[in-house]
C-alpha positions in Angstrom: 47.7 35.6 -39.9 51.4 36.0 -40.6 52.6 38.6 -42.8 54.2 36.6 -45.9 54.6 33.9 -44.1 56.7 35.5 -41.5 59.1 36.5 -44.5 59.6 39.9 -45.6 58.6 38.6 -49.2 61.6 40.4 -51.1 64.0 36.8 -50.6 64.6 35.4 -54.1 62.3 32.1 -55.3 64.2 29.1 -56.4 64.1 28.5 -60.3 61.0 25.8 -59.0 57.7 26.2 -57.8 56.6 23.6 -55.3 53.5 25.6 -55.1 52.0 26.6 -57.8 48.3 26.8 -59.8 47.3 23.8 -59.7 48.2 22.7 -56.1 46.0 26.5 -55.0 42.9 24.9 -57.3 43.4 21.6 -55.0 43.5 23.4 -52.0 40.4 25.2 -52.7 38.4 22.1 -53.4 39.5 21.0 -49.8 38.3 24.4 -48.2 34.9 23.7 -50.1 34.7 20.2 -49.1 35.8 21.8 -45.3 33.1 24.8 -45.6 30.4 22.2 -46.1 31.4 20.2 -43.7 30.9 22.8 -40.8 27.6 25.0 -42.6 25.6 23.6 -39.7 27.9 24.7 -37.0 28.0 28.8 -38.7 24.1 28.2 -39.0 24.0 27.8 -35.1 26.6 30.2 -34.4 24.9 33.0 -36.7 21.6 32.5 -34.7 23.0 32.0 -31.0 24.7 35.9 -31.7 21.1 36.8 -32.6 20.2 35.4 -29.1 22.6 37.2 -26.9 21.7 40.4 -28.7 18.4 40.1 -27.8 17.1 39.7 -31.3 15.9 35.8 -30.7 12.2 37.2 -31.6 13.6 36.7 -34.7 14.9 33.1 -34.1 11.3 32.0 -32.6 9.5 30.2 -35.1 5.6 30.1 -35.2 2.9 32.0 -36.2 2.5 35.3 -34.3 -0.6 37.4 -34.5 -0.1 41.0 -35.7 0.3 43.2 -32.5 1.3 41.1 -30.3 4.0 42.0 -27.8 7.6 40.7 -27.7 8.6 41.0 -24.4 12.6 40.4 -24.3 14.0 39.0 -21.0 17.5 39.3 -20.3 17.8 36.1 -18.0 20.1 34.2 -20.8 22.5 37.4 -21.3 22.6 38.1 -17.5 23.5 34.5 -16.4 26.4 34.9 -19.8 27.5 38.1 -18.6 28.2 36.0 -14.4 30.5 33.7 -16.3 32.3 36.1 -17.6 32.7 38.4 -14.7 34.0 35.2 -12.7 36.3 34.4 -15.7 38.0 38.1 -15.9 38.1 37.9 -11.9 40.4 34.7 -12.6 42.5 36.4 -15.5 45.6 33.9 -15.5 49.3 34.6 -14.9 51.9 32.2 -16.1 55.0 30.6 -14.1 57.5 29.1 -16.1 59.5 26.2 -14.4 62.9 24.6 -15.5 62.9 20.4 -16.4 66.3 20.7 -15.4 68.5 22.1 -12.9 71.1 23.9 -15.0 67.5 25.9 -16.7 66.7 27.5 -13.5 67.8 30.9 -14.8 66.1 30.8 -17.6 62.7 30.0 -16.5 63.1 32.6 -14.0 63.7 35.0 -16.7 60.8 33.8 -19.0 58.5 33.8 -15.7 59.3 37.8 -16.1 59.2 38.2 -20.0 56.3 36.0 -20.6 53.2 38.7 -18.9 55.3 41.5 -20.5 55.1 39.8 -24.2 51.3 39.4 -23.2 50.5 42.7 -22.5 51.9 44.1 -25.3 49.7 42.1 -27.2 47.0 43.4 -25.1 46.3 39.8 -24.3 43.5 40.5 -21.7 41.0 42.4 -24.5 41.7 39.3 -26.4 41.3 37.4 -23.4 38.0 38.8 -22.5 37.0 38.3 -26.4 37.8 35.1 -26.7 35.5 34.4 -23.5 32.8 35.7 -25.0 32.8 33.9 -27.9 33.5 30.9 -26.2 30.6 31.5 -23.9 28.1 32.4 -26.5 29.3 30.0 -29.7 30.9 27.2 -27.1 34.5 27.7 -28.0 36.7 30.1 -28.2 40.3 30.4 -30.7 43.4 31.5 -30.1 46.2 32.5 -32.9 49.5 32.7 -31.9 51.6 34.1 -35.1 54.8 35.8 -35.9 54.1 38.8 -37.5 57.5 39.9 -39.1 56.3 43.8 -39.8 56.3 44.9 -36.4 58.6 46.8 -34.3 59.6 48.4 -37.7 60.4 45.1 -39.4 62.3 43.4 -36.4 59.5 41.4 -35.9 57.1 40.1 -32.7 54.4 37.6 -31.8 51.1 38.0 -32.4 48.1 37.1 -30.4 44.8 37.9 -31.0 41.5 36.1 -31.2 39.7 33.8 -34.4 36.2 33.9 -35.6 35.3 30.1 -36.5 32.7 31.4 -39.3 36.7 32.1 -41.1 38.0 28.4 -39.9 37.8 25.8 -41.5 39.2 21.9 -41.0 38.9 18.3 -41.8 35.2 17.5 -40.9 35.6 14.5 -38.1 38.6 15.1 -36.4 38.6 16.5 -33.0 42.3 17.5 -32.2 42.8 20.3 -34.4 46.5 19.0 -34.8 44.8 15.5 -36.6 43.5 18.0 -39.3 45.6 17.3 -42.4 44.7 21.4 -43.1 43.8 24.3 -41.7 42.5 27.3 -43.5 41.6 30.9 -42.6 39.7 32.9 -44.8 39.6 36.5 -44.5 37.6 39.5 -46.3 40.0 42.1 -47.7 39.5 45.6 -49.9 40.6 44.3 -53.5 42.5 47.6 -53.4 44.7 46.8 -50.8 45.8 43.8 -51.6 46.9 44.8 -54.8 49.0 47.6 -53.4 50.9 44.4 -50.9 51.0 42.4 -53.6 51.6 44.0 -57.3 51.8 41.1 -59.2 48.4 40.6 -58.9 47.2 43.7 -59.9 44.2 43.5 -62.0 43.9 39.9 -61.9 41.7 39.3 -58.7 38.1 38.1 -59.2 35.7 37.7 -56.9 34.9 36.4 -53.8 35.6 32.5 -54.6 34.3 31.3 -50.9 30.7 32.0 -50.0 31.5 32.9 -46.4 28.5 32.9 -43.4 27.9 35.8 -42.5 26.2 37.5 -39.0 23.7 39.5 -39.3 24.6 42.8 -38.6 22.6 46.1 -38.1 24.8 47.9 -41.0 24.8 47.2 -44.8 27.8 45.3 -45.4 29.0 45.5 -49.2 31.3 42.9 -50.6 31.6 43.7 -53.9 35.0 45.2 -53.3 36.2 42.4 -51.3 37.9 39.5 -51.8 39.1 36.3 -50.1 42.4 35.9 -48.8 42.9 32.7 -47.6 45.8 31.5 -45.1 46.4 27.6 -45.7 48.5 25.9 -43.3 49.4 22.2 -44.3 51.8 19.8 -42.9 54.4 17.4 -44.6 56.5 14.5 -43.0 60.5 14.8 -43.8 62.9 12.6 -42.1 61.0 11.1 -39.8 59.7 14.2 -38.1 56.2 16.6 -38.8 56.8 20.3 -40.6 54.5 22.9 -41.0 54.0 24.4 -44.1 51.6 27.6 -45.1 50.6 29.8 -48.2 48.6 32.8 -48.7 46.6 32.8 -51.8 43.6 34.9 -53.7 41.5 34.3 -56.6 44.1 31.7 -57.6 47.3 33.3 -57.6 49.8 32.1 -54.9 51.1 35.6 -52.6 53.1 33.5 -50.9 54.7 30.0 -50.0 57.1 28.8 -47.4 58.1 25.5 -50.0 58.9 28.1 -52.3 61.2 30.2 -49.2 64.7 28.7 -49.5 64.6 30.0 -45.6 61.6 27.9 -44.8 61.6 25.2 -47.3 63.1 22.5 -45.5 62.4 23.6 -41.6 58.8 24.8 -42.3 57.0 27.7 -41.2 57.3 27.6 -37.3 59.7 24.9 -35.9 57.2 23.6 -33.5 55.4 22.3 -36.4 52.2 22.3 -35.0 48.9 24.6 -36.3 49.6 28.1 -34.4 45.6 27.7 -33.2 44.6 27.1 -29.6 40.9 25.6 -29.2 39.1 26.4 -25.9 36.2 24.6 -26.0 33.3 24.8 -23.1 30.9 22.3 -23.6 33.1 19.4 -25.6 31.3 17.2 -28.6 32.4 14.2 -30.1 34.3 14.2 -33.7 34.3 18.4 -33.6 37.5 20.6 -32.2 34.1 22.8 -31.4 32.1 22.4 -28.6 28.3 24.2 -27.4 28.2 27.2 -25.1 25.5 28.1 -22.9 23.3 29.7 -25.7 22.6 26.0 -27.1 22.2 25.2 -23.3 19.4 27.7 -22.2 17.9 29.1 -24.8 14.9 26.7 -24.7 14.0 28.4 -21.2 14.8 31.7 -22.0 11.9 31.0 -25.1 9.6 30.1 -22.6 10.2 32.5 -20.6 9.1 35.1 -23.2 6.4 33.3 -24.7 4.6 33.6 -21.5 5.5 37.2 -20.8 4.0 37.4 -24.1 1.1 35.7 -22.9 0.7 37.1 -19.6 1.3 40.8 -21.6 -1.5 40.6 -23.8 -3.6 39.6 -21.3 -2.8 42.5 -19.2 -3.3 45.0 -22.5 -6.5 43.3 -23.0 -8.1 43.6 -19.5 -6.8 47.2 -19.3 -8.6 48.1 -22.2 -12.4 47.4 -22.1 -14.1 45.8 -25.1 -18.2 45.5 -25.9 -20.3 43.4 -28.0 -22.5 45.9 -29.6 -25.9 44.4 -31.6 -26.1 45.9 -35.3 -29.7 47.2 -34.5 -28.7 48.3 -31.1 -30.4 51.8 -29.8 -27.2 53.1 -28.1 -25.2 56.2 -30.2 -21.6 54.0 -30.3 -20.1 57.6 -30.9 -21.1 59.0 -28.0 -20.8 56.0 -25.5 -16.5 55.3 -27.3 -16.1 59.2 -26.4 -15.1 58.6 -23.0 -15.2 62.9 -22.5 -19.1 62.4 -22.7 -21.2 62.9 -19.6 -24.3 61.6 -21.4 -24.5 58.7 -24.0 -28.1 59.1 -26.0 -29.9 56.0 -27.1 -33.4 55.6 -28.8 -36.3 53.8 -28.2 -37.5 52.2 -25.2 -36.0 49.0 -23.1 -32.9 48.7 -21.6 -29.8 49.6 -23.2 -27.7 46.8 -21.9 -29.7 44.5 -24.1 -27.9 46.9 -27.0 -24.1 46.6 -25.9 -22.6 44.4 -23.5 -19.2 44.4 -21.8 -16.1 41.6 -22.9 -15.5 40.0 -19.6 -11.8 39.0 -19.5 -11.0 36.3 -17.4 -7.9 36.5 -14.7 -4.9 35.3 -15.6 -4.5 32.3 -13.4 -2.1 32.4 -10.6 -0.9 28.3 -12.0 0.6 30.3 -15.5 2.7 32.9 -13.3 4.2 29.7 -11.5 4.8 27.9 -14.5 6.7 31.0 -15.8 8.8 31.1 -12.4 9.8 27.7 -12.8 11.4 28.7 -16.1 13.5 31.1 -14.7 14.5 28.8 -11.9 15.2 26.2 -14.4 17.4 28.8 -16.3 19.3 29.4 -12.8 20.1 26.3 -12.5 21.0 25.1 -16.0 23.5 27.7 -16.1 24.2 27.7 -11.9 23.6 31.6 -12.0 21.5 30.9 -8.9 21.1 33.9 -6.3 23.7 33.4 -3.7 26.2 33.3 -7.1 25.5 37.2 -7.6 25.3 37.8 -3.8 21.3 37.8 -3.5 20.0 34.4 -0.9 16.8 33.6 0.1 15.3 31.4 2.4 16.5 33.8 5.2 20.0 32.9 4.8 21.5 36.7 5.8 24.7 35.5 7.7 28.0 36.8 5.2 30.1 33.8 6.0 26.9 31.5 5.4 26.6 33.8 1.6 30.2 33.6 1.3 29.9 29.8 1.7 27.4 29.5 -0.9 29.3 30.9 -3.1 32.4 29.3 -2.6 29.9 26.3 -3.4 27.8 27.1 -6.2 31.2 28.8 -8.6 32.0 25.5 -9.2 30.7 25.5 -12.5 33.0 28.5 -13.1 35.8 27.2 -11.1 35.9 24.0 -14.1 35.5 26.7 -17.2 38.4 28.5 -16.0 40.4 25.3 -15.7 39.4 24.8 -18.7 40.7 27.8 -20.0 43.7 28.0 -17.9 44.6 24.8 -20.0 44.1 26.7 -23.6 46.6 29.4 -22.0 49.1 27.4 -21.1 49.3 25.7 -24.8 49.5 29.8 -25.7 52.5 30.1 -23.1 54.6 27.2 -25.0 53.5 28.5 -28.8 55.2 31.7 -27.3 58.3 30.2 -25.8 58.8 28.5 -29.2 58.5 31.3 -31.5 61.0 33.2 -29.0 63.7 30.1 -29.3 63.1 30.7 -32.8 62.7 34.2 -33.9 64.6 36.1 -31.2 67.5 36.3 -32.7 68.8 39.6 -31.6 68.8 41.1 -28.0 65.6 42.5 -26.7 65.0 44.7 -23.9 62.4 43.8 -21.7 61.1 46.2 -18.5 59.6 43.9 -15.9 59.2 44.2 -12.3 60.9 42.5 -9.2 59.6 40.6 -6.4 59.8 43.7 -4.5 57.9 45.7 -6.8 61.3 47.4 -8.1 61.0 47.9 -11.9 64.1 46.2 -14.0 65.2 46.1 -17.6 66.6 42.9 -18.9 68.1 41.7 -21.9 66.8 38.3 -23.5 67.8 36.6 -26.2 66.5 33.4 -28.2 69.8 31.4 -28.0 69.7 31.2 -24.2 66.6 28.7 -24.9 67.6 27.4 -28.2 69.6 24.4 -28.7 72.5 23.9 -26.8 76.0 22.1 -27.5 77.4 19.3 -25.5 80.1 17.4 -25.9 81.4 13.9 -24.1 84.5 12.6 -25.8 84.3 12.1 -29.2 79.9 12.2 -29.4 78.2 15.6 -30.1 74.3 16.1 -28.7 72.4 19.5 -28.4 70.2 20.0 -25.3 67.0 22.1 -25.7 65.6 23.6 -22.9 62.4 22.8 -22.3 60.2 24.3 -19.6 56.8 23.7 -17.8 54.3 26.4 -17.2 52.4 26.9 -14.1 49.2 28.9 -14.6 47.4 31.1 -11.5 45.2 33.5 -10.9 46.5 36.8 -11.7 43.2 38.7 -10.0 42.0 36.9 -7.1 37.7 37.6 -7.0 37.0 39.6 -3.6 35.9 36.6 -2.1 38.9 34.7 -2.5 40.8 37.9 -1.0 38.5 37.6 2.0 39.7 33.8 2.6 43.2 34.6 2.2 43.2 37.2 4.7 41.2 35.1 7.0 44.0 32.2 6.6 46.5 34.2 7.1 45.0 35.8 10.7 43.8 32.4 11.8 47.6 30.8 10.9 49.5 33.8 12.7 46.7 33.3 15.8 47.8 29.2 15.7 51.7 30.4 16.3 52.4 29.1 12.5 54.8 32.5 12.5 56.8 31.5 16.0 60.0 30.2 15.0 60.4 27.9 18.1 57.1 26.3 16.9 58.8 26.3 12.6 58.8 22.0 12.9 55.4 22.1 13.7 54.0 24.1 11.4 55.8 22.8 8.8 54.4 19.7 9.6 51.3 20.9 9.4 51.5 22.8 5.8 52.3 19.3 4.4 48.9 18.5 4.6 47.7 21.7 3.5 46.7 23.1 0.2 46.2 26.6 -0.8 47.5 29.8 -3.0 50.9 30.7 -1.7 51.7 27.8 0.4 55.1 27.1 -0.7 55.8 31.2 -0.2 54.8 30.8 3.9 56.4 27.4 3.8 60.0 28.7 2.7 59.4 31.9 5.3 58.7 29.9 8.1 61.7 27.4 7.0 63.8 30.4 7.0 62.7 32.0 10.0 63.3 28.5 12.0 67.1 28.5 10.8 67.2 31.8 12.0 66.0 30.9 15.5 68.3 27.9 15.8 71.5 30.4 15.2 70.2 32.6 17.9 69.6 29.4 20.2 73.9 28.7 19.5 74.9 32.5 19.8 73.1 34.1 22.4 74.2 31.9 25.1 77.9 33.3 24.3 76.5 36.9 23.6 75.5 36.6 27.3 78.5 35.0 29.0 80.8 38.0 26.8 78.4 40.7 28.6 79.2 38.7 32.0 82.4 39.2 31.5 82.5 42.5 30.3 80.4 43.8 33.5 83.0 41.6 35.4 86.0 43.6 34.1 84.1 47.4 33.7 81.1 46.8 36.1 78.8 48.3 33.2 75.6 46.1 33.9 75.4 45.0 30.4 74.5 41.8 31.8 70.7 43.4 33.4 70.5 45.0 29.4 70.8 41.7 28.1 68.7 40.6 30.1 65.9 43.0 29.6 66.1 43.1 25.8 65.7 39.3 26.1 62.6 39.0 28.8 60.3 36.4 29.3 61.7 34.7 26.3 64.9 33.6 28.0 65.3 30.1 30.0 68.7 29.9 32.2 69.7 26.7 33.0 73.1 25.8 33.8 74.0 26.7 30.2 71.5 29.4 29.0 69.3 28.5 26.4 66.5 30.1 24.1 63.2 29.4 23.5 62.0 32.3 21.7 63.6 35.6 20.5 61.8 37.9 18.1 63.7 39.0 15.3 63.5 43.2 16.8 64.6 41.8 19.8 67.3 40.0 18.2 68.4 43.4 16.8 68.2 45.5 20.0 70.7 43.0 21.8 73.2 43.1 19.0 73.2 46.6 19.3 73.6 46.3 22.9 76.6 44.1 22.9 78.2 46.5 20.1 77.9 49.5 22.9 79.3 47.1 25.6 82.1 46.3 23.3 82.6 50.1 22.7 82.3 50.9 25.9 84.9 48.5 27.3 87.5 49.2 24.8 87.1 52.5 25.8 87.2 51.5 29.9 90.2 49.8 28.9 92.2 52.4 27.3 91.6 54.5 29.8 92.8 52.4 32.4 96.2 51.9 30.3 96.8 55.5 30.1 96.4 56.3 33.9 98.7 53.6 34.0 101.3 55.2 31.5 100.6 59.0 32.9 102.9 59.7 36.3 101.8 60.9 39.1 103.0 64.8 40.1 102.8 66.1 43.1 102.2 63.2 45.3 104.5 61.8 47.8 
């Protein structure tokens, strides 16, 4: 959460407190009333992390007879760890785009700064976090803050992932922006706080909120802790929403941005929204939080070790033999358990059978095995982590474009999380853009690199996006520039390289590239779809305008070499001509069909010899003109 509420805490308080003890004793009531309005939600999202550690022995209720096995299949954890794979393979990249001409500029610059502000975040670890948790709790929570100590005080943006177990909102609402509050609750060493924040030294209690906990292999100790808790709020002034937040502990406000003569009346952040993105997988009604695929598959996955269990102890108990033994049996049990004895005595007379008799275990019955299959199948395809997904097929299905086409069918499941997610991201991509127009203030160096792979350093400021002055007459308006973001696929999965590379050799083999053919293909892109279409669109438009100057030029590049080989006799004529080959057509006026772009080159170079070469032809003809004659009569 922000540092001080993106202050640097040493500004002066008005002689007022907006905030004060009793507001802090209100807003804890609310975050009570919020914690129990979500205990069921932490109760499943403690035992689901239970589940993907492998610990959902623990979680299966029943009686269980002592020494049983506990067989622990990693079906659930392996279809978890696919989704994630295929969500990292898709790691998004955002493109900003201008809403108006005149912004052009400036979205191309943000399309530059934007991944660099990212990745010094380390935005894909919090990336691959936050899919995680979404995956295994159903929803995963981006924070997007200003955090005013870094860069030595200057100030950055913050991103980084949010545990739910330390959220906490209005119970029914399901836009996290409907919430009237938002809190965040987070553990902190008593000792440190006090050193941030002296006035409260000696005056913390304990910790106020009874927080859900996971549970962990360590000993956690709290009795050192206590709760800091980040309140955001929002108030309505003139007709338009602000956002508000303190930082409070044990009672005592740390901080307030009503009580900020900087902040008071513009709130915290000037986008005035909750600085929270929600990326839910598996939506529910009323809830901000959805269900991820522990909730989904979890029933098969217990089924799927209650019959290895089964199936386990049956195989321990046929591999070890067992005998009824009669209590006046004749047979030494000593000597017949000691399985290093050659003989075994027994007394008396008869048959020592009638004394001990083998358990006969039945066979497990081949029905059980199937029903155990079945479970796993019905895993695979709850979660489509079916077998041509991973690269596996069956049913003799060997061909690699038939595979490949499986797959391309079966990741549609993962194709709509990463939608999904590519939505959450671009809500981070405008919190980002708005904390820039606001808290860029002074010039920042940025190193990004060009199209060409050249690296750059640019200079960015927050007023270039800020609010702009225009005048008309005697009426005053200011313009904000506001941008849309475009989100792709940063890492393409090696699958989707294959197909690109595959297009691309199947367009070239179609003459998409031949710029006699540029209308044509054209035509034909408009009712295509795919990555990169508007890059081979503008190319091809480009290399058709180039083909159409050549078709005006060359024709007059080829009556100059006639005349040049009709005043010098060079044969720059047959040059032209051979440069050109086969793609020249000579009609009465000569005209072009095709004319590669090398080829294009090689004749311009042979028209600037010709052109050398007859100036030169022609000053030497002037000065054997110039030069008398001696000696001749």
């Amino acid at each position: 959460m922000p540092k001080k509420g993106s202050g640097d805490g040493s500004r002066p308080m008005p002689p007022f407190r907006r905030i004060g003890e009793k507001e802090v004793r209100e807003a804890e009531q609310t975050l009570r009333k919020y914690k129990a309005g979500k205990s069921t939600l932490e109760s499943r999202i403690v035992d689901n992390e239970q589940w993907y550690k492998l610990r959902h022995w623990e979680q299966i209720r029943g009686s269980r007879n002592r020494g049983d096995p506990e067989p622990v299949s990693a079906w659930l954890l392996n279809s978890i760890a696919n989704k994630h794979a295929d969500a990292m393979d898709n790691f998004p990249q955002p493109t900003v785009l201008p809403r108006e001409e005149d912004d052009k500029a400036d979205a191309e610059l943000l399309t530059s700064i934007l991944p660099t502000v990212l990745e010094q975040n380390e935005y894909e670890q919090t990336y691959s976090d936050m899919w995680w948790y979404k995956l295994k709790t159903g929803t995963g929570v981006t924070g997007i803050f200003w955090d005013q100590s870094k860069l030595n005080g200057l100030g950055d943006i913050d991103i980084r992932g949010l545990d739910i177990l330390n959220l906490f909102w209005e119970p029914g609402v399901k836009d996290i922006q409907k919430s009237r509050n938002l809190f965040h609750v987070d553990l902190r060493d008593r000792d440190q706080v006090e050193r941030e924040y002296p006035e409260v030294r000696d005056k913390l209690g304990a910790v106020a909120v009874d927080m859900a906990q996971y549970r962990y292999d360590d000993t956690i100790d709290t009795k050192d802790k206590v709760a800091v808790v980040d309140w955001y709020y929002k108030r309505t002034m003139d007709g338009r929403t602000i956002l508000h937040f303190c930082k409070f502990c044990s009672g005592f406000v740390l901080y307030a941005s009503e009580d900020d003569p900087q902040y008071a009346e513009r709130g915290l952040y000037d986008h005035g929204k909750y600085p929270v993105v929600f990326d839910c997988l598996f939506p529910e009604e009323g809830t901000p939080a959805g269900f991820g695929y522990i909730d989904v598959c979890k029933s098969p996955q217990m089924y799927i070790d209650k019959l290895d269990q089964v199936i386990l102890k049956h195989a321990v108990m046929g591999a070890r033999p067992r005998f009824f033994v009669r209590g006046d049996g004749m047979v030494n049990e000593q000597e017949f358990a000691d399985w290093s004895k050659d003989f075994v005595h027994f007394t008396g007379s008869g048959n020592p059978s009638e004394s001990i008799l083998p358990i006969q275990i039945p066979p497990v019955g081949a029905d059980y095995v199937s029903v155990k299959q079945l479970k796993i199948e019905e895993l695979k395809e709850t979660s489509g982590n079916r077998d041509f997904s991973q690269g596996g097929t069956n049913s003799g299905v060997t061909a690699a474009s038939a595979i490949a086409a499986l797959q391309e069918a079966g990741s549609k499941l993962s194709r709509d999380m990463i939608k999904s997610a590519y939505r959450a991201f671009t809500q981070v991509g405008y919190f980002c853009i708005e904390l820039m127009r606001q808290f860029y203030s002074e010039p920042r160096m940025f190193r990004i690199v060009g199209q060409q792979g050249e690296m750059k350093f640019v200079q960015f400021n927050g007023a270039r996006i800020g609010g702009q002055e225009s005048g008309d007459g005697f009426i005053e308006s200011y313009r904000v520039p506001y941008f849309d973001i475009r989100v792709i696929a940063q890492k393409a999965s090696p699958f989707s390289t294959v197909v690109q590379n595959e297009r691309a050799k199947e367009l070239y083999g179609m003459g998409f590239f031949r710029p006699d053919l540029s209308d044509q293909a054209l035509a034909a892109l408009d009712m295509m779809q795919f990555e990169g279409i508007e890059a081979v669109r503008e190319k091809i438009a480009r290399n058709g305008t180039l083909f159409e100057k050549l078709q005006q030029v060359l024709p007059l590049l080829i009556a100059m070499a006639q005349e040049l080989d009709r005043l010098t006799g060079s044969g720059y004529t047959q040059q032209v001509w051979q440069v050109a080959g086969d793609h020249l057509t000579v009609t009465e006026t000569p005209a072009i069909r095709h004319i590669p772009e090398t080829r294009a080159n090689s004749l311009g170079d042979a028209l600037h010899r010709a052109r050398e070469s007859a100036g030169g032809e022609a000053r030497k003809r002037a000065a054997e003109a110039s030069t008398p004659r001696v000696g001749q009569g």
